[in-house]
VMD Tcl script that draws the C-alpha trace (Angstrom):
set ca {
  {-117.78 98.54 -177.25}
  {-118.95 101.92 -178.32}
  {-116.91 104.75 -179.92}
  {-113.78 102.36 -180.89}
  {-114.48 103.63 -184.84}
  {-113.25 106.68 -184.40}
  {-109.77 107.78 -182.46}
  {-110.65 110.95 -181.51}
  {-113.99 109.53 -179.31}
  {-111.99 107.90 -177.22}
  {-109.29 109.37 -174.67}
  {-105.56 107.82 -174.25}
  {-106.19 106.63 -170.19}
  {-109.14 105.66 -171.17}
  {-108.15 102.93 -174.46}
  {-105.25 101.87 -172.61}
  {-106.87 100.88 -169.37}
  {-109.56 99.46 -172.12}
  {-105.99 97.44 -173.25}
  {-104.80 96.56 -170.09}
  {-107.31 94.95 -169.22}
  {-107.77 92.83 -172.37}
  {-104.49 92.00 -171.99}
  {-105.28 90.63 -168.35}
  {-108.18 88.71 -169.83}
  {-106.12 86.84 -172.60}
  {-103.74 85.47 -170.08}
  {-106.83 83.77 -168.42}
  {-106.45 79.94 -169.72}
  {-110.16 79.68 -169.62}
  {-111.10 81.62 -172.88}
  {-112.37 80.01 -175.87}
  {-110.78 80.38 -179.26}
  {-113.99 82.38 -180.11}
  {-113.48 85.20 -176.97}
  {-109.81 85.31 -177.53}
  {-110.08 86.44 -181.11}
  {-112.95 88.95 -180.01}
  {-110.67 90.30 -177.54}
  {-107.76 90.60 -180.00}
  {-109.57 92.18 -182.44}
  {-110.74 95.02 -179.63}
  {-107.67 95.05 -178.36}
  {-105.83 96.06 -181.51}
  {-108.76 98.93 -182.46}
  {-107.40 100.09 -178.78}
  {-104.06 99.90 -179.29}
  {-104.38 101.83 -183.14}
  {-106.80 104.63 -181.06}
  {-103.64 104.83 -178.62}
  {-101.16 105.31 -181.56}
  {-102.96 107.92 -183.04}
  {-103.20 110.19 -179.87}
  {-99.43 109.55 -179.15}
  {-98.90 110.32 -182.94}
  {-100.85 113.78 -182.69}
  {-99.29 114.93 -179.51}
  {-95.50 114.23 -181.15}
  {-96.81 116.49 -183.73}
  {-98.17 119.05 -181.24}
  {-94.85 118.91 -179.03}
  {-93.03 119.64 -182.37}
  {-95.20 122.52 -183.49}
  {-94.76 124.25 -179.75}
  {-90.89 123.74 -180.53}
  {-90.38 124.94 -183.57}
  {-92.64 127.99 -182.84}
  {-90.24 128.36 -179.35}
  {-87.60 128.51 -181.07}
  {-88.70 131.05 -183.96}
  {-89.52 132.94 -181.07}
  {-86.57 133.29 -179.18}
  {-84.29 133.42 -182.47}
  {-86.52 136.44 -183.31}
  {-86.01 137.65 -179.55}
  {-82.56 137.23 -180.12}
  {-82.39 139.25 -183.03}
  {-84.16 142.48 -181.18}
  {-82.15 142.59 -178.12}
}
mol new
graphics top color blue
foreach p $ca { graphics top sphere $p radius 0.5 }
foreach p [lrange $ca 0 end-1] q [lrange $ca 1 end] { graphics top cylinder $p $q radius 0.2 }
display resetview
């Protein structure tokens, strides 16, 4: 698994389909203890890489808002 280090390498679709599928893979009764942990353990770097991208676009959403509304209280204050 390349590019799982750092959030920002990897795109949302792209980590959770990455997720999904490990998901699928752990319901599969015919995993050793061995593969299950290894898929854990890439499924959680997945699901952190997901947070974070979710995290930053609440943040961008709330920028855009805030500077929205400055802009129509300003607009509001001219006309």
């Amino acid at each position: 698994m390349k590019d799982t280090k750092d959030p920002g390498k990897i795109n949302f679709e792209k980590a959770l389909g990455s997720l999904e599928l490990i998901v699928e893979r752990l319901q599969q009764e015919n995993l050793d203890l061995d593969e299950m942990i290894r898929l854990y353990e890439e499924g959680i770097i997945h699901l952190a890489n997901c947070q974070h991208v979710l995290e930053n676009a609440e943040l961008k959403i709330q920028q855009l808002n805030s500077k929205l509304k400055t802009e129509l209280e300003k607009d509001g204050e001219d006309g």
